[in-house]
VEXDREN-2710 file (C-alpha; in Angstrom, 1 decimal):
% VEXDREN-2710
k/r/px/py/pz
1/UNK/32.9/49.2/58.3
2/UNK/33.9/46.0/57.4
3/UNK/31.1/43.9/55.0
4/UNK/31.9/40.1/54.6
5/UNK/31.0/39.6/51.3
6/UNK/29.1/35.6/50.8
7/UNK/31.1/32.7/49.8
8/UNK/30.3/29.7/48.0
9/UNK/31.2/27.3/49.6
10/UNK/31.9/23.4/47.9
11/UNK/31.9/20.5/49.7
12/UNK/34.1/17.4/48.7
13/UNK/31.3/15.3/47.1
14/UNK/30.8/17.8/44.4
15/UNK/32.5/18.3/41.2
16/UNK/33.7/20.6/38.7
17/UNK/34.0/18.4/36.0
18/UNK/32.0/18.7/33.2
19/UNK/28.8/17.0/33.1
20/UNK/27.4/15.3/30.6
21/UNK/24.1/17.8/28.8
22/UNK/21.1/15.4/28.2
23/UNK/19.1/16.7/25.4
24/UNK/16.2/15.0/23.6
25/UNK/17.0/13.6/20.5
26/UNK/15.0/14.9/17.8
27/UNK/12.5/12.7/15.7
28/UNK/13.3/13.1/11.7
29/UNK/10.3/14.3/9.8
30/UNK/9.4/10.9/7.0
31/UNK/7.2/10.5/4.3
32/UNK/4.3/8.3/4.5
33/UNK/2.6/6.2/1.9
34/UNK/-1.6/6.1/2.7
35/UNK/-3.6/3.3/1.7
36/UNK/-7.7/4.2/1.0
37/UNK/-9.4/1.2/0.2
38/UNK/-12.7/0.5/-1.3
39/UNK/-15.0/-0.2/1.2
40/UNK/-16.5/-3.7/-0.4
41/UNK/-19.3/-3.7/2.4
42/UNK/-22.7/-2.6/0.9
43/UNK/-23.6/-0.8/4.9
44/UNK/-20.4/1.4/4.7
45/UNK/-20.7/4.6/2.3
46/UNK/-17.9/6.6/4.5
47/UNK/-14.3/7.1/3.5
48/UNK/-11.1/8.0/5.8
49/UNK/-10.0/11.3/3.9
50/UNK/-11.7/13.6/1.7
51/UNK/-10.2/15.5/-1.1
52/UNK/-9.3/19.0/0.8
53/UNK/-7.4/16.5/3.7
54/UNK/-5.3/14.6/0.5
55/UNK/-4.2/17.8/-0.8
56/UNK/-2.9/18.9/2.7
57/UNK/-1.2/15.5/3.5
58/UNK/0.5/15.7/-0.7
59/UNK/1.8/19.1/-0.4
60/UNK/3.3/18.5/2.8
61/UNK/5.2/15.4/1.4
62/UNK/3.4/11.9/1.3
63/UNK/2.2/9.8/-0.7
64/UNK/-1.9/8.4/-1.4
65/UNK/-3.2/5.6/-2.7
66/UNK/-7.1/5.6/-3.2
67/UNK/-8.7/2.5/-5.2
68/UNK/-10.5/3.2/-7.6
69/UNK/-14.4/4.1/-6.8
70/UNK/-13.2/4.4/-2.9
71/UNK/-15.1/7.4/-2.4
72/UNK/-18.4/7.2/-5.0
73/UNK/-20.7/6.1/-1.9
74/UNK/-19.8/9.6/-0.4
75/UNK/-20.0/11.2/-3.9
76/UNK/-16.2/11.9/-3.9
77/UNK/-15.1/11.4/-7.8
78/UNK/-11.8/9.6/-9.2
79/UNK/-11.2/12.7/-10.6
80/UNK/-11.7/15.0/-7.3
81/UNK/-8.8/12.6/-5.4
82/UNK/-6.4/12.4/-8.3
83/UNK/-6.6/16.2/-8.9
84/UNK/-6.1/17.0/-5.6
85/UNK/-2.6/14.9/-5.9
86/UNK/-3.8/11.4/-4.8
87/UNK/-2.7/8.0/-7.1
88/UNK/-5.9/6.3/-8.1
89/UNK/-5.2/2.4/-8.1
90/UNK/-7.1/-0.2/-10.1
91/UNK/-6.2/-3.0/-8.0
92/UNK/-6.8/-3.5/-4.5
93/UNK/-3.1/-5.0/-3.3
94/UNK/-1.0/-1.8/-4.0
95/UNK/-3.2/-0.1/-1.4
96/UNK/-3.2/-2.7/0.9
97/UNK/0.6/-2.8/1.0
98/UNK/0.9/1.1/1.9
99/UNK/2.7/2.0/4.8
100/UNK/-0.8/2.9/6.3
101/UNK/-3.7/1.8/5.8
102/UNK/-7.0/4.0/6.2
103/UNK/-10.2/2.2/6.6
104/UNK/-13.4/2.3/8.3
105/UNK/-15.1/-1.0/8.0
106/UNK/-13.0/-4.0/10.1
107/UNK/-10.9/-5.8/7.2
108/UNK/-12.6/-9.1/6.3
109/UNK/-10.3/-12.0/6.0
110/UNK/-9.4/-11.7/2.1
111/UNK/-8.6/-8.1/3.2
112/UNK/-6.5/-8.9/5.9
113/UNK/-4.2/-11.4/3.7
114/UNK/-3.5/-8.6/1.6
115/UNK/-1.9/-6.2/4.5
116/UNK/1.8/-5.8/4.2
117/UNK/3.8/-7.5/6.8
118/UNK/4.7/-4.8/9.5
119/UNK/2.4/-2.4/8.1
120/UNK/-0.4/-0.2/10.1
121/UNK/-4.1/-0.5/10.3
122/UNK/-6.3/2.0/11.3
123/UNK/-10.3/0.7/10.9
124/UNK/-13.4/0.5/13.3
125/UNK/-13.1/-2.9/15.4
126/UNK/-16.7/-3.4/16.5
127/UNK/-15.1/-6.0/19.3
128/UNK/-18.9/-8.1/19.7
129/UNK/-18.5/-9.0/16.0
130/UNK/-14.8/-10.5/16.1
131/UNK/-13.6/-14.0/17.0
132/UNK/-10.6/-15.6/18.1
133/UNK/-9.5/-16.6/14.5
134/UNK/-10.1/-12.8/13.3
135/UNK/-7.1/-11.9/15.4
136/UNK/-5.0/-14.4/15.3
137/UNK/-4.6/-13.8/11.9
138/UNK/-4.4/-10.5/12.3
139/UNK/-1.1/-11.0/14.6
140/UNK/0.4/-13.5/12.0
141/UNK/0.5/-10.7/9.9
142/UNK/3.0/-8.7/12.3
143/UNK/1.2/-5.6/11.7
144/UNK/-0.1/-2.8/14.2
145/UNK/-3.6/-2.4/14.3
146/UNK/-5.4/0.6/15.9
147/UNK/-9.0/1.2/16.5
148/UNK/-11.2/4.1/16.0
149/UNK/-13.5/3.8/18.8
150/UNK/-11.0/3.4/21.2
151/UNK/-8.5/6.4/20.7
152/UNK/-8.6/9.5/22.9
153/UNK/-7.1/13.3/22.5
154/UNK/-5.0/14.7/25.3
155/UNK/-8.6/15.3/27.8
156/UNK/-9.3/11.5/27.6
157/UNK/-12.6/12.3/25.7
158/UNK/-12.7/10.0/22.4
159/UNK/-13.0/12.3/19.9
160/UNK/-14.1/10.1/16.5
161/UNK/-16.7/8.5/18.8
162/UNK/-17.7/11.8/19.9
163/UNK/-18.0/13.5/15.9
164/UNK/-19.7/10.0/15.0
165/UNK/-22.3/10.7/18.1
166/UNK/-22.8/14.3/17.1
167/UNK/-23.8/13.0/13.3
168/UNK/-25.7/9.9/15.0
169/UNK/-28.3/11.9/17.6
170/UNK/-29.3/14.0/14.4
171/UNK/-29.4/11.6/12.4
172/UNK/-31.3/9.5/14.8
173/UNK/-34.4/12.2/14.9
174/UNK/-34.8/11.8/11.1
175/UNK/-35.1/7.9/11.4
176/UNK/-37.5/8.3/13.8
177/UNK/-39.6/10.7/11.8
178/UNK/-39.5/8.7/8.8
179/UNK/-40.6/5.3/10.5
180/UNK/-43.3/7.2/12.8
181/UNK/-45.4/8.1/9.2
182/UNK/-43.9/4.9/7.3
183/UNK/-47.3/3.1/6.0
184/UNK/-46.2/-0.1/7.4
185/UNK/-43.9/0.1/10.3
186/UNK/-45.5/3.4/11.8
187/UNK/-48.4/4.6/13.3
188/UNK/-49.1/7.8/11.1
189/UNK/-47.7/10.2/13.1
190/UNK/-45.5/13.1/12.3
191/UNK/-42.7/13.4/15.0
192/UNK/-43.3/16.6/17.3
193/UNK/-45.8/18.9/18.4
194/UNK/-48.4/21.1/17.2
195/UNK/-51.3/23.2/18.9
196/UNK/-53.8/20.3/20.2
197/UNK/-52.2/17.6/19.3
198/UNK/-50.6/15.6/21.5
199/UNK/-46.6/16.1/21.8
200/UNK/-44.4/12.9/20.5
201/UNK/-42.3/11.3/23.3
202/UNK/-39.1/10.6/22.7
203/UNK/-36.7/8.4/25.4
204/UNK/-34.0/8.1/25.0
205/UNK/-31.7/5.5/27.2
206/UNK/-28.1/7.2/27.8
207/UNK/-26.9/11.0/28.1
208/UNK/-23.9/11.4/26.1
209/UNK/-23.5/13.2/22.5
210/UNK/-25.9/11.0/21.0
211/UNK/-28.4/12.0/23.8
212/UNK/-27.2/15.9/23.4
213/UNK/-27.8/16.0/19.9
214/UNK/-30.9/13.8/19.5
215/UNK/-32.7/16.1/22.4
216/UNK/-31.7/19.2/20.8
217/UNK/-33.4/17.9/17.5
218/UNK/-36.4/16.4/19.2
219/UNK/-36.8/19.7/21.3
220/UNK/-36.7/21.5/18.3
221/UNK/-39.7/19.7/16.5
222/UNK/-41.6/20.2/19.7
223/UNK/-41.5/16.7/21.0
224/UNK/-41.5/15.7/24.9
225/UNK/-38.4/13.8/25.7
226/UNK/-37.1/11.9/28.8
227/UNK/-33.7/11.1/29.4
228/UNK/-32.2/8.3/31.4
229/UNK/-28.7/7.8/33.0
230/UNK/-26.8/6.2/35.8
231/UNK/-24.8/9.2/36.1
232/UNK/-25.7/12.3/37.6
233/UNK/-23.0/14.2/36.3
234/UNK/-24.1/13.3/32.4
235/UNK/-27.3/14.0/33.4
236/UNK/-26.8/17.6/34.7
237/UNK/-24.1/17.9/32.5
238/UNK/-26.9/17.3/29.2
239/UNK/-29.4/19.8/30.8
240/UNK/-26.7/22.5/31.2
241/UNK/-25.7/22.1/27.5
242/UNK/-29.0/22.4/26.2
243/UNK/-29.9/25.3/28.7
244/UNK/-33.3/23.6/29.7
245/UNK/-34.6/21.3/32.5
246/UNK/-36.2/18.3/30.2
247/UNK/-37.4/15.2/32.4
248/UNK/-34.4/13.1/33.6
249/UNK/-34.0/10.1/35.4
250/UNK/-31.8/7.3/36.3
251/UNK/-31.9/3.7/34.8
252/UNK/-34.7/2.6/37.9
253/UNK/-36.3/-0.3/36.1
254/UNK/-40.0/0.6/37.2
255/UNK/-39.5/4.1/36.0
256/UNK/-37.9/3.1/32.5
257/UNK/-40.8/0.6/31.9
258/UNK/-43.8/3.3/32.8
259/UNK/-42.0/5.5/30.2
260/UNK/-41.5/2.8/27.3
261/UNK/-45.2/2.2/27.9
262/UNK/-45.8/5.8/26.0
263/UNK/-42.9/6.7/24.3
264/UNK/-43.2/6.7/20.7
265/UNK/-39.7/6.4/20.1
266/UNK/-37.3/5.0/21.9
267/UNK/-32.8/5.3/21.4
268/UNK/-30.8/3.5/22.6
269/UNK/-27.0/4.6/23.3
270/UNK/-25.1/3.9/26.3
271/UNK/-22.0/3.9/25.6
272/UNK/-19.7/1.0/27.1
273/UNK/-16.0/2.1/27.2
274/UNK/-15.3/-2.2/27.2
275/UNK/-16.7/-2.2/23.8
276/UNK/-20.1/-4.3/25.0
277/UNK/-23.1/-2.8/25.7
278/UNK/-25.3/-4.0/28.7
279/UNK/-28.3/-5.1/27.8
280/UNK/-31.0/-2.9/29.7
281/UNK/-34.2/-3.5/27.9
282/UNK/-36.1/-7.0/28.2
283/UNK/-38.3/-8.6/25.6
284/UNK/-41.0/-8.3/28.4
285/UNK/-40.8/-4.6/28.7
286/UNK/-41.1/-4.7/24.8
287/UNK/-44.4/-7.0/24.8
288/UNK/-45.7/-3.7/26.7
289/UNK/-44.8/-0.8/24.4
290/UNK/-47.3/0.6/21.6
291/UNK/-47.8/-0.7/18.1
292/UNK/-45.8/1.3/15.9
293/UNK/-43.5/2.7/18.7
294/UNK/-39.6/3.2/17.2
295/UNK/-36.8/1.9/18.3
296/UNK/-33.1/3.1/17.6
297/UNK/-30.5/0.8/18.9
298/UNK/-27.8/3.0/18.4
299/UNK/-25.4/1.0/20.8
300/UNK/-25.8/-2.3/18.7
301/UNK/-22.2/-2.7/17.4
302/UNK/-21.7/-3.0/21.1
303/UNK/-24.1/-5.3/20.9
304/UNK/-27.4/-3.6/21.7
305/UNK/-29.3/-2.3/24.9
306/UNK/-32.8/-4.0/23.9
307/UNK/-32.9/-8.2/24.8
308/UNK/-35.0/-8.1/21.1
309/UNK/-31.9/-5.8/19.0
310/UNK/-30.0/-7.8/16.1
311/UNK/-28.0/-6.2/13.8
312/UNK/-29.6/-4.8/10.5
313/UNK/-28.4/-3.4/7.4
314/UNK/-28.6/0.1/5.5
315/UNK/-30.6/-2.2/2.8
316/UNK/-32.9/-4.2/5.4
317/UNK/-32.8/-1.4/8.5
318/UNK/-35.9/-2.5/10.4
319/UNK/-37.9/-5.4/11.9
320/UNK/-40.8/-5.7/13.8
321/UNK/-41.8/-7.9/16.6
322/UNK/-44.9/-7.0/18.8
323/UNK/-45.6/-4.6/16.3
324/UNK/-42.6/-2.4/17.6
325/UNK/-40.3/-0.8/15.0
326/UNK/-36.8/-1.9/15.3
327/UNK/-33.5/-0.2/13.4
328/UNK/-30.4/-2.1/14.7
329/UNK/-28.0/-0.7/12.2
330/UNK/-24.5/-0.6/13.3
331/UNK/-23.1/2.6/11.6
332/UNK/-25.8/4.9/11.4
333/UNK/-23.8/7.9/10.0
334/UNK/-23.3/5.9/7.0
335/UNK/-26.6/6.8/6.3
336/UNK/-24.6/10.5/5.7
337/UNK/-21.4/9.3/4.1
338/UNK/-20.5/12.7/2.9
339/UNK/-21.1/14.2/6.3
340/UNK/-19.3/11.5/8.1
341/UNK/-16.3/11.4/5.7
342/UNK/-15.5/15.3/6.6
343/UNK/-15.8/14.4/10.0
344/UNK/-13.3/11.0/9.9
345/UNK/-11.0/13.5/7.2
346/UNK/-10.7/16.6/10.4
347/UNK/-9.6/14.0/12.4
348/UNK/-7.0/11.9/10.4
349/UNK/-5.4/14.7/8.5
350/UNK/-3.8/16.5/11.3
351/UNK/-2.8/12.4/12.8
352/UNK/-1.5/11.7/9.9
353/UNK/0.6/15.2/9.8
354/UNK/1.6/14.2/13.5
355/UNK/3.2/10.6/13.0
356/UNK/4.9/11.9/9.4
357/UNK/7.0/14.8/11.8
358/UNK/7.5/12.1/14.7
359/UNK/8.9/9.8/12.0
360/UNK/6.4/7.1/12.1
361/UNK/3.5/5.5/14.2
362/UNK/6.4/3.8/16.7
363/UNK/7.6/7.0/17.8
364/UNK/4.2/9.0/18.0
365/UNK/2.7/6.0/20.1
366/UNK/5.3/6.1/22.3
367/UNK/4.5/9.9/23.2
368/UNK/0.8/10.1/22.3
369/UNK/-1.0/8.4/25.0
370/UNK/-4.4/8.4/23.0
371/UNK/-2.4/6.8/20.1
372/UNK/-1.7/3.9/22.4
373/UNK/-5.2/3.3/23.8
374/UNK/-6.3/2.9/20.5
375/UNK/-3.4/0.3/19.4
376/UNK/-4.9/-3.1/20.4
377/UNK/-2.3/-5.2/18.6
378/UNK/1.5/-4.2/18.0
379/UNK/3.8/-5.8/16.0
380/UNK/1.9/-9.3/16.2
381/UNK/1.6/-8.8/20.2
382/UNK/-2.3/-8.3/21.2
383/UNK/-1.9/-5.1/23.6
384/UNK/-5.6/-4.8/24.8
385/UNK/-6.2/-6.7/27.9
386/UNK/-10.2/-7.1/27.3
387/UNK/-9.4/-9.0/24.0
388/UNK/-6.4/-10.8/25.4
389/UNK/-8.5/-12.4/28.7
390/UNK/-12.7/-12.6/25.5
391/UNK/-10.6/-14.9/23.5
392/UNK/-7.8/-16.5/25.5
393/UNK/-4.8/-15.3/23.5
394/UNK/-1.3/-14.0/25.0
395/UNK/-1.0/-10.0/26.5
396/UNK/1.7/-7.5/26.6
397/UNK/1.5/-4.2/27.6
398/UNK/1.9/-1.9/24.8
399/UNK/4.8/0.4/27.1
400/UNK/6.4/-2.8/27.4
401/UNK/7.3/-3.8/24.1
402/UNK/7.9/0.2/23.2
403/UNK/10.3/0.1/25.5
404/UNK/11.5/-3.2/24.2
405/UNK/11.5/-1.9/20.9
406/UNK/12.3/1.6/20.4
END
């Protein structure tokens, strides 16, 4: 029996020519020269890498500049960073000029004159703090300028604001315990609870990390905390994580008030993905809470949560009015430089690593979406729409000018 074997069969709008093969062009691995500052501002203590991250980013090929005394607030010697392969500069305008510069603190203007034209900035931006002038010099400078608090990894979390927030709600719990006994901003209690005595209540306005770690530690002490949120997600999502139902509630401005009215401390940290907080607490509901009560405005360099918060200092922290306790410092981990340091270095090291094998920041941004939230100016062009429409100045979207550009 006959089989009729299958045909191909080609119609007359196909081809046999050769088509063309459309391969990705690989990116050639560079080296990178890294900038690390000094920080000149008496309320930062952190620094951007740590000796065990220079080492890495040396032996793999590039090239850092510390300033002299950059890391003696996080008790990092000279000595450590030069051994570990780093070049220790004496003056402050070879750093700046580095291909990259690493810095927490926002440059100040002297600072920013001293950037290399076309260069890269990565700092904190702390957006209520700028004005219009801050970035328009910025821009003249032609440089690209990336923010800490705004870049995400590949889930859309934002991961320095995250370790920062883990640091912060620990930190947070020790602040409170200090000024709770302090002889003349507390009320002479110790933070927690003991067999008859009254448990300490903690509230705390917000449930993210800050509210995750801050709980944990106040749980631990024995304290009675209460949680408030908008989201119900966050909220069940906090509870889950610390494998306990604690009182929880959302921001109902009768319920919040009741609870101010005992608390004994009181943090602050709802996070605003705009870069300004809302302000949630009035100066009324203040009038009403407790002499000696603490508050922790973690959220100020957003601008602050309570109607009463103004930005403090490491060397002044606190203020009273109405006899409440209030610490409205802006970069509470600070208060850990060594700590906080490790956390910035796990971060940056591996980034740094990244853009060196995509052959510079241009070509990592244009594959690294989290790269790109952070970059809020590009070349000279402001990229971020929120500071574009705050201070009036021209827009253009970062994929744009990539695609312009690369």
């Amino acid at each position: 029996m006959n089989q009729t074997k299958p045909t191909i069969s080609l119609s007359t709008t196909e081809s046999l020519l050769p088509q063309e093969e459309m391969l990705e062009i690989p990116h050639q691995q560079t080296s990178l020269t890294i900038g690390i500052p000094k920080e000149i501002s008496n309320n930062e203590s952190r620094i951007g890498l740590v000796p065990e991250a220079v080492k890495l980013l040396v032996e793999n090929g590039h090239r850092i500049l510390i300033e002299t005394l950059a890391g003696k607030k996080a008790r990092y010697s000279d000595r450590e960073f030069a051994e570990a392969g780093a070049e220790i500069c004496s003056t402050r305008d070879q750093v700046f000029k580095a291909d990259i510069v690493l810095k927490i603190a926002p440059p100040i203007r002297e600072e920013i004159e001293l950037l290399g034209n076309r260069k890269c900035l990565f700092s904190v931006l702390q957006l209520p703090a700028r004005t219009k002038d801050y970035f328009q010099q910025l821009t003249n400078k032609k440089i690209k300028a990336i923010a800490f608090e705004f870049l995400q990894d590949k889930t859309g979390a934002l991961p320095l604001v995250k370790g920062m927030s883990e640091i912060i709600g620990n930190a947070c719990m020790m602040i409170a315990s200090e000024y709770l006994c302090h002889p003349q901003y507390g009320k002479g209690s110790m933070l927690g609870g003991f067999p008859g005595v009254a448990p300490t209540e903690v509230v705390i306005i917000g449930a993210g990390t800050v509210a995750e770690y801050a709980s944990r530690a106040a749980l631990g002490m024995g304290a009675l905390v209460k949680v408030f949120d908008n989201s119900m997600y966050k909220l069940r999502s906090l509870q889950a994580k610390l494998g306990m139902r604690l009182y929880t509630s959302t921001l109902h401005p009768l319920i919040i008030e009741q609870a101010l009215k005992t608390a004994d401390v009181v943090i602050a940290a709802k996070y605003s993905s705009t870069g300004i907080s809302p302000c949630l607490i009035t100066e009324s509901a203040i009038t009403n809470m407790k002499e000696g009560t603490v508050i922790i405005d973690v959220s100020i360099d957003q601008g602050g949560c309570f109607e009463t918060s103004r930005p403090t200092t490491h060397q002044n922290p606190v203020y009273q009015i109405q006899g409440v306790t209030h610490y409205c410092v802006p970069n509470i981990a600070s208060r850990v430089p060594r700590t906080a340091s490790t956390s910035f270095s796990n971060f940056f090291a591996p980034l740094l690593l990244e853009i060196a094998a995509h052959g510079g920041v241009d070509n990592l941004l244009k594959h690294d979406r989290g790269l790109a939230k952070g970059t809020y100016i590009f070349n000279g062009t402001i990229t971020n729409q929120q500071i574009s429409q705050l201070y009036d100045l021209p827009f253009q979207p970062l994929d744009l000018l990539l695609a312009a550009y690369l």
